[in-house]
N, C-alpha and C positions, 0 to 999 in steps of 0.2 A: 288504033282506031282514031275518027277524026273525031273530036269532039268537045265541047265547050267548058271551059276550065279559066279559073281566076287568071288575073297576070297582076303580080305588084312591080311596082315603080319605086324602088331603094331609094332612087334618089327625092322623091318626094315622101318618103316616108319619114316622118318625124320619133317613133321609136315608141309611140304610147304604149301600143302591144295590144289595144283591145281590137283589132280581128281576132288575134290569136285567142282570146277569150269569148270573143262571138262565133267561132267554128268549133260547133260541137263535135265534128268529126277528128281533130287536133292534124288537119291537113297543113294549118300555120304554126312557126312558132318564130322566137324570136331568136336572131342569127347575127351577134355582134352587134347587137342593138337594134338591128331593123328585123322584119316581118319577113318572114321568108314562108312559102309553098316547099315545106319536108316531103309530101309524099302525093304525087299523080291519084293515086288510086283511093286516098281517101276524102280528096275533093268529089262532093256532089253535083257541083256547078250550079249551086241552087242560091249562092251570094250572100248570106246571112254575113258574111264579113263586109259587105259592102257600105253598106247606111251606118255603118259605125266606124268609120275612115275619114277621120275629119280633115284630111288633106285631097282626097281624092287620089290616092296612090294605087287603089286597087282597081283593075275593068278584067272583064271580058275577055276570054279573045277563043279560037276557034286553032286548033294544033292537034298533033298528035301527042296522045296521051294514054296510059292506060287506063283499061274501064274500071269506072265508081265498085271498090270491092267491100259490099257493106257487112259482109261476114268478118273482114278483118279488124272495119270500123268498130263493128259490136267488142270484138275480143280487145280492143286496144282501149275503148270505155272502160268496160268491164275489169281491166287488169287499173287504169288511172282512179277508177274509185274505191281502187284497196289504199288510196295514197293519193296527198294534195301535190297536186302540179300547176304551171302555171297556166292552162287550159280548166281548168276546175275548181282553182280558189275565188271565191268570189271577196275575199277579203285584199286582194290585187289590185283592185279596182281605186283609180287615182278621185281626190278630192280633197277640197279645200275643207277643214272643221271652221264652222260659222261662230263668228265673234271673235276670232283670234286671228291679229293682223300682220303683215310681214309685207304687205305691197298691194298695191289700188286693186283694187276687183275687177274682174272680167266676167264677161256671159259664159253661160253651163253652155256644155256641145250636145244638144239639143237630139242629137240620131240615137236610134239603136236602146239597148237594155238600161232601161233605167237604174239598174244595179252595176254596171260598169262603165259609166262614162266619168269622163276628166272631166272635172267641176273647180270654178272657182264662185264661192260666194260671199255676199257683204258681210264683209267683216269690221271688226272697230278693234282699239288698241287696249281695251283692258283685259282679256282675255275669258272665257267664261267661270266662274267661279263655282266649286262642288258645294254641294248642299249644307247648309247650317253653317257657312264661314268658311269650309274649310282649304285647303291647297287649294291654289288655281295651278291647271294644266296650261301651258304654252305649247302644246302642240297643234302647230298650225294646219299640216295636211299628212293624207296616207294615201300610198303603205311610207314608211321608211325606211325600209332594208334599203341600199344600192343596188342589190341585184333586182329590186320589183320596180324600182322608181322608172320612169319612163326619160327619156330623152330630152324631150317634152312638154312644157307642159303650162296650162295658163298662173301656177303661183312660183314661177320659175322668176318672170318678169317681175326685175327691179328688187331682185330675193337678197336679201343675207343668207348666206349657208353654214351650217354646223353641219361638221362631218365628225363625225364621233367616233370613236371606238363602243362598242355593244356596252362593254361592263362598267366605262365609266358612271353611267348616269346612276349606278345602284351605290357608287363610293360616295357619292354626297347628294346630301337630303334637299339642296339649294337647285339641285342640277339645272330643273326649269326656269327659275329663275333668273339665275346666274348667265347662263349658257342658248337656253332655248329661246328665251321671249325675244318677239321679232324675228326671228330667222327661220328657217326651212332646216328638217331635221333630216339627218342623212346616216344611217350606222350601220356599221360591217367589222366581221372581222375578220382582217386576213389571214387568220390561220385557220379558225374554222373553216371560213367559205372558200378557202384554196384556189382563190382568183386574184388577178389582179385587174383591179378597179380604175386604174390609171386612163382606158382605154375609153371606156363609159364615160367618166367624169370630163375628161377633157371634152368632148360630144356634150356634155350639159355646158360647159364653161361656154362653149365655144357658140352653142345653137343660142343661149339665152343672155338676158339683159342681169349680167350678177355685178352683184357690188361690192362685197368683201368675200374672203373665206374664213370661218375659226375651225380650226383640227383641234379636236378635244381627245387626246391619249391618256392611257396610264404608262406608268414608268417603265412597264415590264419591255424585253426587248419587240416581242413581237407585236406590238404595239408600233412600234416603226414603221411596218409595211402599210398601212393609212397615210404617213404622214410623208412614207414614199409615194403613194399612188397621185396625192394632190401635188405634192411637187412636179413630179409629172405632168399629171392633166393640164397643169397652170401653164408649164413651158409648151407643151404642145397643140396649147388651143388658141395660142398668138395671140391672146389679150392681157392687156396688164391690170393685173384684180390685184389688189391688198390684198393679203393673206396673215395668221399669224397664227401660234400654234403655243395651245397650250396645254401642259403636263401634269398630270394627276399622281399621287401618291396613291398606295393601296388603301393607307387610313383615309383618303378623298381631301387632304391638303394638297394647294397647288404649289407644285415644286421649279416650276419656271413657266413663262408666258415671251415667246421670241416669234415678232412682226417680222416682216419682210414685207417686198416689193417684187415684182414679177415682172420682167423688161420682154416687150415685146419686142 
């Protein structure tokens, strides 16, 4: 049948992923980093992904398509909130944490759920401090996994990046200090998450204004595949970032720290 159904534009899609979290129906999701339309039938053609596309990637358009099947819609809800997916975490949801700085501030994107928009707000360079004295946090924005972070994004520009491995930050008590303040935090690990991030990150490298990298590992082998992935993304995003890479012991002593240069 003929009838009215989204169309996205890959190539103006910047990767933030919040249609895919504005269509309750999970007719979007994201495919190599961009927004793609998974399934004809569980579009409504009713646009709820549209006013939260801060590029204008998504319209309209009038095709053949199969008809809106809200029976399969309900059971494919119903089955997503036995389990958090990227349709239904609302802790996905991309934002700058206020008072903790890593690069100039930019305007909030203004469309859409006030629970899921890309946010940058003013921030200063002390960081905020926990109650009665104690630790300050450096974490600048969320989420941080690599597989939620966005493409994307307004605290990209002009970022330092820490790319971590998951377990370092629990080897040393300094971690934020040391490691986090000023930078944009990034953590995965590649044996758990049984991807490789090389493909993503070069897409961050490459879309935004970055200025160094630190890859923060522990000694163990499979701790490498992190430190393989930015290699990669660096070579293949044809810009030359400083980068440098530094090695953690299990007791959270640093066991080397080795710079590099990236030749474009």
């Amino acid at each position: 049948m003929i009838r009215r159904i989204i169309k996205i534009d890959r190539e103006r899609c910047n990767g933030c992923g919040l249609c895919a979290q504005a269509c309750h129906e999970g007719a979007i999701g994201m495919v190599e980093g961009k927004a793609q339309l998974l399934r004809d039938d569980y579009c409504d053609g009713l646009g709820d992904c549209l006013p939260v596309c801060p590029t204008g990637a998504i319209t309209f358009v009038e095709r053949e398509a199969a008809p809106y099947d809200a029976a399969a819609v309900a059971q494919s809800q119903k089955s997503a909130s036995r389990k958090e997916g990227p349709h239904s975490c609302p802790g996905s949801a991309c934002s700058s944490i206020p008072g903790r700085s890593h690069a100039p501030a930019s305007p909030a994107v203004s469309q859409g759920c006030p629970g899921s928009r890309v946010q940058t707000l003013k921030a200063s360079a002390a960081g905020v401090p926990a109650p009665a004295g104690g630790p300050v946090s450096h974490l600048a924005q969320w989420p941080v996994q690599i597989k939620l972070l966005p493409v994307e994004a307004p605290f990209y520009q002009g970022a330092r990046l820490l790319v971590a491995a998951d377990c370092t930050a629990f080897s040393r008590g300094d971690f934020h200090q040391r490691f986090m303040q000023g930078r944009i935090t990034m953590i995965g690990c590649p044996k758990l998450d049984s991807v490789d991030y090389a493909e993503k990150l070069s897409e961050i490298f490459r879309c935004n204004d970055i200025q160094d990298v630190t890859v923060v590992r522990m000694e163990v082998p499979c701790c490498g595949g992190i430190q393989r992935a930015v290699e990669a993304a660096l070579a293949a995003s044809g810009k030359k970032i400083p980068w440098q890479v530094v090695t953690l012991g299990r007791d959270g002593s640093i066991l080397g720290e080795v710079h590099h240069e990236t030749e474009e």
